[in-house]
C-alpha positions as CSV (number, residue, x, y, z in Angstrom):
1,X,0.0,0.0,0.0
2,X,1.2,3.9,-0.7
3,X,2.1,5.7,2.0
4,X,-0.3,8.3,2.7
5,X,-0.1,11.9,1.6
6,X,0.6,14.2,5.1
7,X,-1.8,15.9,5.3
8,X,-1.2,20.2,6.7
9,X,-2.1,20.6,10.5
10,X,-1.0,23.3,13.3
11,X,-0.3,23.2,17.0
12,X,0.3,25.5,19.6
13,X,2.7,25.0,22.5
14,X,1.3,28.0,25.0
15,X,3.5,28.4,28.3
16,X,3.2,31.1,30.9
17,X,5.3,31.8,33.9
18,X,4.8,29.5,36.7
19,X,6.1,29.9,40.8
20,X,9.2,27.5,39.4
21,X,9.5,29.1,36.5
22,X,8.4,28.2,32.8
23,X,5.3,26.1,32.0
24,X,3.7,24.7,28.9
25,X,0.4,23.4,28.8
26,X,0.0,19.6,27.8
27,X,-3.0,17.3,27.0
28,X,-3.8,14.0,27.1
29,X,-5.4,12.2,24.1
30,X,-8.4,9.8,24.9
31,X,-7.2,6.5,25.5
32,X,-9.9,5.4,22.8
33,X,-8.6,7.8,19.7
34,X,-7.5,5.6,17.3
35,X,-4.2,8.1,16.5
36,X,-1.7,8.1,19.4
37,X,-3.9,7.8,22.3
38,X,-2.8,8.2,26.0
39,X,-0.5,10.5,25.0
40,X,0.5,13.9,26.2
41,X,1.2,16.6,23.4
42,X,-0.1,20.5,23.0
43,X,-3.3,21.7,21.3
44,X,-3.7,21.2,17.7
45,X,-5.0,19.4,14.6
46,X,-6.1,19.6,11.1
47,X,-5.7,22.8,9.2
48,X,-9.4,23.0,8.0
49,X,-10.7,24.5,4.6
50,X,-12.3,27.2,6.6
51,X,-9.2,28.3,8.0
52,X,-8.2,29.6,4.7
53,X,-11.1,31.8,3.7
54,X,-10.9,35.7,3.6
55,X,-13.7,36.1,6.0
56,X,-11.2,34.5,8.9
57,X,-8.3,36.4,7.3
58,X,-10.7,39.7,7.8
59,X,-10.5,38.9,11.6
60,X,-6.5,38.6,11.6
61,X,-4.8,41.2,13.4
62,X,-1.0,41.9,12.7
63,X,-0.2,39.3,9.6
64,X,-1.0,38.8,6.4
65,X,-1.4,35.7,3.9
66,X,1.6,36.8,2.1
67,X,3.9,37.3,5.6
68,X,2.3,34.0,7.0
69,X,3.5,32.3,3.8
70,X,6.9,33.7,3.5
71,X,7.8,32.3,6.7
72,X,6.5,29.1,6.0
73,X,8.5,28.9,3.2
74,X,4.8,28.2,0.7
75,X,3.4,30.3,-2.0
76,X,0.1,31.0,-0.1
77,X,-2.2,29.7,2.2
78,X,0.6,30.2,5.1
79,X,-1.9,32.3,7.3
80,X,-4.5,29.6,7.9
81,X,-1.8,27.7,9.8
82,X,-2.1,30.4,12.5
83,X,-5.7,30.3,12.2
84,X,-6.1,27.0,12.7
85,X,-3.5,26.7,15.8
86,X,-5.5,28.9,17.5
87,X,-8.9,27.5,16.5
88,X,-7.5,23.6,17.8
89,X,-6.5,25.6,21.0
90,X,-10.1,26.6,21.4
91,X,-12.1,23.7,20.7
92,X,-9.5,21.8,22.7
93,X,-8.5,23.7,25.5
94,X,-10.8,26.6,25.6
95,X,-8.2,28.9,25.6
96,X,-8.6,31.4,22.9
97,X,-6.3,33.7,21.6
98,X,-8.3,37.1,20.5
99,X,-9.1,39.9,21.4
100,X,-11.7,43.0,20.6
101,X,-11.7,45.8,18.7
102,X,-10.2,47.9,21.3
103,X,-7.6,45.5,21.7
104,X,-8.6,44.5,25.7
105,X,-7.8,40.4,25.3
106,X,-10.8,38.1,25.9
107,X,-11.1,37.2,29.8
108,X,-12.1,34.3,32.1
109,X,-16.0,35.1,32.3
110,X,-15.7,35.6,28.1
111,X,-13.8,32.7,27.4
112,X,-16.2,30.5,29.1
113,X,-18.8,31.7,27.5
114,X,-17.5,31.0,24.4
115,X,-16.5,28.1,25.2
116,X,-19.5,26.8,24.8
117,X,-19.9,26.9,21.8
118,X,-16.6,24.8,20.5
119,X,-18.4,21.6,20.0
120,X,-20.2,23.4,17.4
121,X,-17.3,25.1,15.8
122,X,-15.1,21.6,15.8
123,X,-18.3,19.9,14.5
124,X,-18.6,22.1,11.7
125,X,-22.0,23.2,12.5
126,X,-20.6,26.7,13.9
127,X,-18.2,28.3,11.2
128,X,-14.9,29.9,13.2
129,X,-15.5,33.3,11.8
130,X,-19.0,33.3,12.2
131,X,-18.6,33.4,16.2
132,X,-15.5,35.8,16.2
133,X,-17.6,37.9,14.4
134,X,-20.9,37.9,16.6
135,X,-18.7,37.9,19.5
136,X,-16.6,41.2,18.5
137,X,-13.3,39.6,18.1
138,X,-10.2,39.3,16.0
139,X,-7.5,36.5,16.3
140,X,-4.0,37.5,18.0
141,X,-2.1,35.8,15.1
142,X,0.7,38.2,15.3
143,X,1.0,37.0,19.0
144,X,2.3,33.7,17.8
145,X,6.0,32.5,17.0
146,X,6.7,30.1,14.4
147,X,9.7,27.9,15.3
148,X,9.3,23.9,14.6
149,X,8.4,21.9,11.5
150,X,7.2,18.2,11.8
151,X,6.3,15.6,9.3
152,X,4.7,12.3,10.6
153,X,6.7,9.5,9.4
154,X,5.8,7.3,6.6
155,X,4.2,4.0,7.9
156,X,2.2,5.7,9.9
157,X,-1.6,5.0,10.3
158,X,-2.2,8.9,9.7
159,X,0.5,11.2,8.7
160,X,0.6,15.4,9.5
161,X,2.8,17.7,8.0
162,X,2.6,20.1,10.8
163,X,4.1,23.7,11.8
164,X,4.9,24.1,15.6
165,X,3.7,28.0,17.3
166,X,4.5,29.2,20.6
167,X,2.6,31.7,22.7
168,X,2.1,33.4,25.6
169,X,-1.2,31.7,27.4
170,X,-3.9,34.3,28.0
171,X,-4.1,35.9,30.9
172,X,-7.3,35.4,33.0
173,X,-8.1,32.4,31.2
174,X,-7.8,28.8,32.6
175,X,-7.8,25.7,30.3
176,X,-10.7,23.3,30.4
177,X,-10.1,20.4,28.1
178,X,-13.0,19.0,25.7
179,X,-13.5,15.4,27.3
180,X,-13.8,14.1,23.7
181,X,-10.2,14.3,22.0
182,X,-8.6,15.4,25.0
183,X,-9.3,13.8,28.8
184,X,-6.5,16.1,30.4
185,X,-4.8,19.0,30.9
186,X,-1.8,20.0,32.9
187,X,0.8,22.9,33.4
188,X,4.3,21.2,33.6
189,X,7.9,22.6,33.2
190,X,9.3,21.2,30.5
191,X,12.3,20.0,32.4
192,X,9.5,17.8,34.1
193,X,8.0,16.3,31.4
194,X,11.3,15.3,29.9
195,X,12.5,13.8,33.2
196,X,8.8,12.2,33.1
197,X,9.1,10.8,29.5
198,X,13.1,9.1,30.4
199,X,11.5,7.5,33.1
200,X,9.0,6.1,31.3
201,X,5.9,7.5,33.4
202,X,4.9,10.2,30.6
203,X,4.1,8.9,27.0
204,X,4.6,11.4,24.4
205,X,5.4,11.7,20.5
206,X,8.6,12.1,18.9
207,X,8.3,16.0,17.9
208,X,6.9,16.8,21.7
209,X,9.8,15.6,23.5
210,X,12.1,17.2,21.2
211,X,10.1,20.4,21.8
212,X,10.5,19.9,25.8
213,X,13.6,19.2,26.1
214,X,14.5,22.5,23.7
215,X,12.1,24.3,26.0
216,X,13.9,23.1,28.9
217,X,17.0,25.6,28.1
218,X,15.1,28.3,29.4
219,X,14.2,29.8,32.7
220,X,11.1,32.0,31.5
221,X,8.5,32.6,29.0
222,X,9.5,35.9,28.0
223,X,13.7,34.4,27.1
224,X,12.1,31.5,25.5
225,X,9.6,33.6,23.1
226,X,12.4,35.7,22.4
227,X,14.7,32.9,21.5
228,X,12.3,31.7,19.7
229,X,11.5,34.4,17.6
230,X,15.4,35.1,16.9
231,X,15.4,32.0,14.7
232,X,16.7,32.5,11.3
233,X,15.6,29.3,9.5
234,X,13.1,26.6,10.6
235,X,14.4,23.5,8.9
236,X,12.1,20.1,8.5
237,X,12.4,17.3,11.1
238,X,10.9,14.5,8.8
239,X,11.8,11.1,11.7
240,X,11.7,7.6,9.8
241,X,11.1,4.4,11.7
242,X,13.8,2.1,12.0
243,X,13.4,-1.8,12.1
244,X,13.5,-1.9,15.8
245,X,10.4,0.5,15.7
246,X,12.8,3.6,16.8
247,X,12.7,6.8,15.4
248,X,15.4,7.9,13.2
249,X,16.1,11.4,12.9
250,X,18.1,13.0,10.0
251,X,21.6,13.0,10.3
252,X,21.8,9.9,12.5
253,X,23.0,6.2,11.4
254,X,20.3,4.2,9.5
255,X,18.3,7.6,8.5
256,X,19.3,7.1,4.4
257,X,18.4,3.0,5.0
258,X,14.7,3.4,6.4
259,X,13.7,4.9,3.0
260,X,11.7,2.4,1.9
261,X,8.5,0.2,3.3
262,X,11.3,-3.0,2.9
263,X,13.3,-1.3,5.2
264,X,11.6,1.0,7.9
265,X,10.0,-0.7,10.9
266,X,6.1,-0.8,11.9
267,X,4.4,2.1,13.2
268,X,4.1,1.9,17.4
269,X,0.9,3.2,19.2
C-alpha cells in the first residue's frame, strides 16, 4: 500500500510563567482515539478549509497571507496555519487567543462563554468566523511565534505535515479540556516532562519531546519567546522508523536506509 499523503495541521505550544518558572500546557489524548492515544502533546489538529477563507483572514490582526506564507516557506495559504493553531487551541482547550476591537484580550467570564460553543465550531456546524464575528473579536495571530516543523513518518496509520507556534497563554483564562479528544490537561515545566518521559511515566510523541527538552533551556517565558523568535531558519524534522520501531532522525546512522516500506519498521501506538 502507498504511503499516505501528510496531510497540513497546526499546533500551539502555550506556556506562561509558573512559581518555578516556565510552564507549557499539555493534554492528554483519549485513551480510545485511534491516532496516538494516551499521549501527552499541545493543542492542535487539522488545518481545516475554513481556516483559509478571507472572511477568517478579515478577523486577523498583525499578519497577512503573504507574511504567513513567506515564513513558511509556501506560495500562499501560510496564514491559515495560524488560524487553525489557534482554532484547535479553542475547541480543545478553551483557551482562545483574541481579542476586541479595542484591543482589551478576551477574559475568564468571556472565554467561558464562548467556550460553549466549541463543540459546534469543531463539528462544523458553527463556522470559526461566524462566532469571532458575533462575538466582536479578532485572532492574535501576530502573538504567535513560528519555530518547529514536523512531518509524521511514513508508515504511519495517519501522517501530519505540521508547523509548531509558541505563545504566551492568555491571561485570566484557565484551560478546560473537551472530554472528547482530549481527557486532560496540565501545566508542567518542560524540564519535568522530559524527566517524566526518560523514566518512562509520561508517553509522548517524537516531535513533543524534542520540543520539551528545547524548551527546557530556558528559565522564563518571556527568554524563550524571544529565542524563539530570533530564529533564522526553521528546517524540517521529517523522523523515519527504523526496524526496531525507533525513530530515526536525520543525520543519524540508518536515516538514508529506512527509506523504503522493505526497510523502515512498523508504526508503534
Amino acid at each position: 500500500m502507498a504511503d499516505l499523503t501528510p496531510l497540513p495541521a497546526a499546533t500551539v505550544t502555550l506556556v506562561r510563567d509558573g512559581a518555578q518558572g516556565l510552564e507549557v500546557l499539555m493534554m492528554k489524548r483519549n485513551m480510545q482515539s485511534a491516532f496516538v492515544p494516551g499521549r501527552y502533546l499541545f493543542p492542535g489538529g487539522s488545518v481545516d478549509p475554513g481556516d483559509g477563507l478571507a472572511d477568517i483572514y478579515a478577523r486577523c490582526v498583525g499578519l497577512t497571507d503573504a507574511a504567513a506564507s513567506r515564513r513558511l516557506g509556501i506560495e500562499s495559504g501560510g496564514l491559515a496555519y495560524w488560524v487553525a493553531a489557534i482554532r484547535e487551541s479553542f475547541e480543545e482547550s478553551g483557551l482562545l487567543l483574541a481579542h476586541d476591537e479595542n484591543s482589551r484580550q478576551v477574559g475568564h467570564e468571556q472565554a467561558a462563554e464562548l467556550a460553549q460553543h466549541r463543540k459546534a465550531v469543531a463539528a462544523g456546524e458553527l463556522p470559526f468566523d461566524t462566532l469571532l464575528r458575533d462575538s466582536g473579536l479578532r485572532l492574535a495571530v501576530d502573538t504567535l511565534v513560528y519555530f518547529a516543523h514536523w512531518i509524521t513518518p511514513a508508515g504511519a496509520p495517519r501522517r501530519y505535515d505540521t508547523r509548531f507556534f509558541l505563545a504566551h497563554a492568555p491571561v485570566g483564562q484557565e484551560p478546560a479540556h473537551d472530554n472528547e479528544e482530549m481527557t486532560e490537561s496540565v501545566w508542567m515545566r518542560p524540564r519535568e516532562g522530559v524527566e517524566r518521559h526518560e523514566a518512562g511515566t509520561f508517553k509522548l510523541m517524537t516531535p513533543t519531546i524534542h520540543t520539551l527538552r528545547l524548551f527546557a533551556t530556558h528559565e522564563s517565558a518571556d527568554a524563550l519567546m524571544a529565542a524563539m523568535r530570533a530564529l533564522p531558519d526553521v528546517p524540517t524534522m521529517a523522523p523515519r522508523i527504523g526496524k526496531d520501531g525507533r525513530r530515526i532522525m536525520p543525520g543519524e546512522p540508518g536515516y538514508e536506509e529506512a527509506n523504503s516500506p522493505e526497510a523502515r519498521g512498523e508504526w508503534k501506538k
